[in-house]
C-alpha positions in Angstrom: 92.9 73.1 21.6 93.6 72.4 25.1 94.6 74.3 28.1 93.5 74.7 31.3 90.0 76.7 30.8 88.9 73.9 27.8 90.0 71.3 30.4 88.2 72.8 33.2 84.4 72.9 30.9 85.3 70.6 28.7 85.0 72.4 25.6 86.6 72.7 22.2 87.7 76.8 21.9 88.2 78.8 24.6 85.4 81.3 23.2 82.9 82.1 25.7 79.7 84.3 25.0 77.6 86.7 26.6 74.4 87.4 25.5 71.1 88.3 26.5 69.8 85.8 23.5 69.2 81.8 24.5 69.8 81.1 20.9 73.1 82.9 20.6 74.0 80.8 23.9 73.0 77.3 22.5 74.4 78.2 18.7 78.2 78.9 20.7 77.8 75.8 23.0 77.4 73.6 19.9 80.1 75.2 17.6 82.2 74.2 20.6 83.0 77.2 22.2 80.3 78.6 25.9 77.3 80.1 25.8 76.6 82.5 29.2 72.7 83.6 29.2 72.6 86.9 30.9 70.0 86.8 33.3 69.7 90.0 35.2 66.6 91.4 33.1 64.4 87.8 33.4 61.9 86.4 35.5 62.7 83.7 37.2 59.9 82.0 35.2 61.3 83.4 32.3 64.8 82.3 33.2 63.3 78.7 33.5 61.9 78.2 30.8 65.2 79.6 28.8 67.4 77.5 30.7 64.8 74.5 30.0 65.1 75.5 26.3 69.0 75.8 26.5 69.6 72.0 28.1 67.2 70.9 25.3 68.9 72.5 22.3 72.8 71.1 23.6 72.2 68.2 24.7 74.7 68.0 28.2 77.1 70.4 26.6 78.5 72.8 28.9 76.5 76.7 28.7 76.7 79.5 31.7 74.4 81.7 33.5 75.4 85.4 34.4 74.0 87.5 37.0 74.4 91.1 38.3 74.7 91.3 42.0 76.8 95.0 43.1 79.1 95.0 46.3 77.5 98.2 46.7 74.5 100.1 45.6 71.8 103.1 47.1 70.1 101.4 50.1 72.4 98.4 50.5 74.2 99.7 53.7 70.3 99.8 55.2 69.8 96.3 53.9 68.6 96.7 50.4 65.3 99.0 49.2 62.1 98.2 47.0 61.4 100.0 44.0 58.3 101.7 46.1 60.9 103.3 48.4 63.5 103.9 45.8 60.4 105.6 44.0 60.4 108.1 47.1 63.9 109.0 46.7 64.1 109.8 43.3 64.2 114.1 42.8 61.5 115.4 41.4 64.0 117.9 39.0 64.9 114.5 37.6 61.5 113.1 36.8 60.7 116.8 35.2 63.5 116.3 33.2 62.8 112.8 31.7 60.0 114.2 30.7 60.9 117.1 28.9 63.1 114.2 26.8 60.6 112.1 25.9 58.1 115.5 24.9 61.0 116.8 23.3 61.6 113.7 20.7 57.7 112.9 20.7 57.9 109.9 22.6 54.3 108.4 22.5 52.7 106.9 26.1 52.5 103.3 26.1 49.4 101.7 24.9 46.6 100.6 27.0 47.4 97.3 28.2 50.7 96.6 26.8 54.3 95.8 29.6 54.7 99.3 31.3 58.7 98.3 31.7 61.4 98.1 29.9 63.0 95.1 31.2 62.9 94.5 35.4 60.1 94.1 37.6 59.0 97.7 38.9 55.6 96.7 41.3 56.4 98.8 44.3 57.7 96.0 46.5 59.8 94.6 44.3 63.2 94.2 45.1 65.5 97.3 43.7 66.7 95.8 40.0 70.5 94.5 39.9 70.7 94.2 43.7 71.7 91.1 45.6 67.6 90.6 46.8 66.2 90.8 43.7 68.8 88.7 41.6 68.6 85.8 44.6 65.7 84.1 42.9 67.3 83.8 39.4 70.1 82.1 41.2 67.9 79.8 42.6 65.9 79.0 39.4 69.7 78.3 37.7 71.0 76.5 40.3 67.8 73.9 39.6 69.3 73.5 35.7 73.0 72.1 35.2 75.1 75.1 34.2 78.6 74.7 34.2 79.3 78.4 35.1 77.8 80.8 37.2 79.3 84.7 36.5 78.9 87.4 38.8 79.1 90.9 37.0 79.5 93.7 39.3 81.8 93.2 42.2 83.0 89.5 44.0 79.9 87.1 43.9 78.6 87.0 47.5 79.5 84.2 49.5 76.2 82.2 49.5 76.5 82.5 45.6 80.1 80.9 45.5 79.0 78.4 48.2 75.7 77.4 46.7 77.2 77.0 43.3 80.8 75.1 44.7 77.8 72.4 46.1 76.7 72.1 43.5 79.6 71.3 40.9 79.1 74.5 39.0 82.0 76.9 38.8 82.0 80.6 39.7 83.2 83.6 37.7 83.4 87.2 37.9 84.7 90.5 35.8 87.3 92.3 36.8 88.6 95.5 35.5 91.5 96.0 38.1 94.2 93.9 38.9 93.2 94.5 42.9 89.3 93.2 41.9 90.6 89.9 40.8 92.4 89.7 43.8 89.4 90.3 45.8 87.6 87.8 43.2 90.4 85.0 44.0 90.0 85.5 47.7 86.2 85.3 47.6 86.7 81.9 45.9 86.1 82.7 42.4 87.0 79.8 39.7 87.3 82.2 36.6 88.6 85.6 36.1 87.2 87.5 32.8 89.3 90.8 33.2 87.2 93.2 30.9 89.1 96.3 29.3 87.5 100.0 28.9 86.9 98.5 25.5 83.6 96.5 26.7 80.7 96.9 26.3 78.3 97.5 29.2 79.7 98.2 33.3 83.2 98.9 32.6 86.2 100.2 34.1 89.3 102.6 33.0 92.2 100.5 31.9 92.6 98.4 28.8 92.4 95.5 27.7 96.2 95.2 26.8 97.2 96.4 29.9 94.3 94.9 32.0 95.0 91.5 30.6 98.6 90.6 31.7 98.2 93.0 34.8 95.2 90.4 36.1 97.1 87.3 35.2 99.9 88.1 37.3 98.2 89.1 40.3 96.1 85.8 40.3 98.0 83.1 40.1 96.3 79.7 38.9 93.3 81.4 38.5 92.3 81.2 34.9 91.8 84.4 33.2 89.9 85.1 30.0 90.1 88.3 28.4 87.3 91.0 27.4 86.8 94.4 26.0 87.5 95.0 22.0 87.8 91.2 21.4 85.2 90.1 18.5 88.1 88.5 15.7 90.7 85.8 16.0 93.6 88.0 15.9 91.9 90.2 19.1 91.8 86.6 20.5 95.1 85.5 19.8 96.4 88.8 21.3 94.5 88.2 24.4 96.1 85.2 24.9 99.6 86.0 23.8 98.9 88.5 26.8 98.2 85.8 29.3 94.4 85.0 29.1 93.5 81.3 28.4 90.7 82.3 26.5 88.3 85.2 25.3 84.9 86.3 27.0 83.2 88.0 24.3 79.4 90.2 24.3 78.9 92.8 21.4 79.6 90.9 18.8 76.8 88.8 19.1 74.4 91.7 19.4 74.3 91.8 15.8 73.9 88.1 14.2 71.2 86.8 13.3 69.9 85.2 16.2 70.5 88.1 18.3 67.1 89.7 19.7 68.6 93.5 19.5 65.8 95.9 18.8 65.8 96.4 14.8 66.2 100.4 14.7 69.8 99.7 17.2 71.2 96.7 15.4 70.6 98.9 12.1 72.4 101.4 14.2 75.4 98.9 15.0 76.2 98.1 11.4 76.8 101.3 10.6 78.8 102.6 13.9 82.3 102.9 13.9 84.6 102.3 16.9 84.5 105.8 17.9 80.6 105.6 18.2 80.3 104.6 21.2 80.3 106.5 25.3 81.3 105.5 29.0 77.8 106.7 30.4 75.8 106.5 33.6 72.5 107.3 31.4 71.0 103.8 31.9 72.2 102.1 35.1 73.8 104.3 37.3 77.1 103.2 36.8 79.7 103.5 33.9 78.2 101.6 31.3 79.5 101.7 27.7 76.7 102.1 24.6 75.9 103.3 21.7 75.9 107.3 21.1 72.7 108.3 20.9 70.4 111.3 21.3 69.6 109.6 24.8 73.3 109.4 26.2 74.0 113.2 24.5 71.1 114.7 26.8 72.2 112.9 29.4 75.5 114.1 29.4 74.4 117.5 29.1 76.8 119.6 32.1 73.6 122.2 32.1 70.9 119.2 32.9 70.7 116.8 36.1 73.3 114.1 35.9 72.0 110.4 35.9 71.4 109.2 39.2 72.8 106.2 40.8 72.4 102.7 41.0 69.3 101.7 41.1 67.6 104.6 40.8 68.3 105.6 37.1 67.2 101.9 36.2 64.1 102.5 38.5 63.4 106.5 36.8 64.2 105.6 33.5 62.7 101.8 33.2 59.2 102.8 31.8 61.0 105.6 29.4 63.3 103.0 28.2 59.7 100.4 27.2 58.4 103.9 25.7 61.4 104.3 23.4 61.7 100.6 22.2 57.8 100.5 21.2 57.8 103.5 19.2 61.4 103.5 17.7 59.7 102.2 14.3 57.3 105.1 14.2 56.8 107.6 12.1 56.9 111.3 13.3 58.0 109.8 16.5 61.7 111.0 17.3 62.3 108.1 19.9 65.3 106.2 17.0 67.4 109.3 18.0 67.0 108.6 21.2 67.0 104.8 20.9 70.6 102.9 21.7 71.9 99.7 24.0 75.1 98.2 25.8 77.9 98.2 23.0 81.8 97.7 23.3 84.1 99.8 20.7 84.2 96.4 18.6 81.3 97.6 17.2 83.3 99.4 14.2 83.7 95.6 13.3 80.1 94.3 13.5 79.3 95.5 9.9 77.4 92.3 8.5 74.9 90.4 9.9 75.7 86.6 10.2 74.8 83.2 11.8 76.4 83.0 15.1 77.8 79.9 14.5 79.8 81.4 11.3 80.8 84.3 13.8 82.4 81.3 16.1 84.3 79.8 12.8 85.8 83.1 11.6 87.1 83.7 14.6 88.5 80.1 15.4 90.2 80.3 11.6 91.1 83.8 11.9 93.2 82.7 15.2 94.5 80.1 13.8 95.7 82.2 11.1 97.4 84.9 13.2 98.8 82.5 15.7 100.4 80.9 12.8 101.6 83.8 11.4 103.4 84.7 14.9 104.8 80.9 14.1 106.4 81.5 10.8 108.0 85.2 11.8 109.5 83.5 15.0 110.5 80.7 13.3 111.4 82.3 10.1 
């Protein structure tokens, strides 16, 4: 297939895939389609030596990197905070309350010894997760490697991102969930529009991806678009493209094949969801992040209990709670599989088998082909 996003990466399908897993990344890069290694939870020596691993595995094929870096977040009019001062401003009603979760689902301590986070670095000068300062070094550590994309998730990529990146021969992306934020994302310089509908999974906006889709394409221009939220098939594909997109950005699905590194008590959870099972919720981030239902997002949303805070302090309050809930999930008498859950789109009703990620990739290349040809013979009939 060829068009001008396959053109522009040099890649077979126009399938590109989130995903927090390096071997879902490499497994889509060598079916043909791009693998984009989220980043934002990683080290930077952890980033390097999965972006080491990556180049390895494909061999000069083409693979992206995606980073979090918000326009706007607590502390970043003052020039950005550390997790020691963001510490300070967390209530105290707030803390009192996490805690009265984890007592009330028997939510063991950690061990002695073992990672007392659940994902970013929480030392008290750290910088505050999913900000510009602390995401700078992973950008660094990619901009070392040969990715052929560089995706900025929340908000237009900041200008030393897009430059460093254009310098280097790598493209730039970034989400967009209104037709005026891939404006702003075209102005700022950006290569690639993904415009992701309230379908997605993760930070997500309020409009659709069937009206989201077309609405981006013609406010951009030349500016490629691929299109996200509820796409996991061929014919979601197809339509997304019918709509305007040149390709597909695609992130739940994935959470479930074999490769994928989703904690075993939520990808059991996955396979049996439907599309209805899942919530727009600020439980985890701060911001409007869709996920799995669970007991966690359904005390959280509670009108009677303190509301989630925002970006970054809910990462920051909840961070050690979230390690807490993943290690004992698998326990007995322990309650924290209610509360356990993750980042899913409403495509999840769909992700009812595990597979191989590269069969995933197949289906959904033959499953396209088979709906675009079907659109064929009615025209044409």
């Amino acid at each position: 297939m060829k068009n001008q996003v396959t053109e522009m990466f040099g890649i077979d399908m126009p399938i590109f895939a989130f995903t927090h897993c390096r071997d879902v990344v490499a497994a889509v890069t060598k079916a043909g389609g791009l693998g984009v290694l989220g980043a934002v939870g990683l080290s930077p020596r952890q980033l390097e030596i999965d972006l080491q691993w990556i180049e390895e595995e494909v061999g000069g094929k083409p693979y992206g990197v995606d980073l979090i870096v918000p326009a706007k977040y607590a502390g970043s009019d003052e020039g950005g905070l550390s997790v020691g001062s963001i510490n300070d401003m967390i209530p105290d009603e707030h803390r009192q309350y996490l805690n009265q979760i984890l007592e009330k689902y028997d939510v063991p301590p950690l061990e002695e010894g073992s990672k007392r986070s659940g994902g970013f670095n929480m030392s008290d000068d750290a910088a505050a997760p999913m900000s510009a300062d602390s995401q700078m070094p992973n950008l660094e550590i990619a901009l070392a490697f040969k990715p052929s994309l560089m995706v900025n998730a929340l908000g237009p990529p900041p200008a030393v991102m897009t430059n460093r990146c254009h310098e280097a021969g790598i493209k730039v992306g970034a989400l967009a969930g209104k037709a005026q934020h891939a404006e702003r994302h075209v102005n700022a310089g950006v290569d690639l529009i993904i415009a992701q509908g309230y379908e997605a999974g993760g930070h997500t906006g309020e409009i659709a991806s069937m009206v989201l889709i077309p609405e981006v394409v013609d406010a951009v221009g030349d500016t490629p678009v691929l299109g996200a939220g509820g796409i996991g098939r061929g014919r979601q594909m197809a339509a997304a493209m019918a709509l305007g997109a040149q390709g597909v950005w695609c992130g739940s699905v994935w959470l479930t094949t074999e490769e994928a590194e989703t904690h075993p008590i939520v990808k059991g959870k996955m396979l049996t969801a439907t599309s209805s099972d899942t919530i727009r919720s600020r439980s985890r981030t701060g911001k409007h992040a869709r996920q799995l239902k669970s007991s966690w997002t359904d005390e959280w949303e509670n009108p009677d209990t303190p509301m989630p805070l925002g970006m970054p302090m809910q990462p920051v309050l909840i961070d050690e709670a979230i390690a807490r809930i993943n290690r004992s999930a698998h326990r007995e008498g322990s309650g924290a599989a209610d509360l356990a859950n993750y980042f899913v789109g409403q495509i999840v009703g769909s992700m009812n088998k595990t597979k191989p990620t590269t069969q995933v990739v197949y289906e959904m290349i033959e499953e396209f082909i088979e709906a675009t040809d079907g659109l064929n013979t009615q025209i044409n009939g």
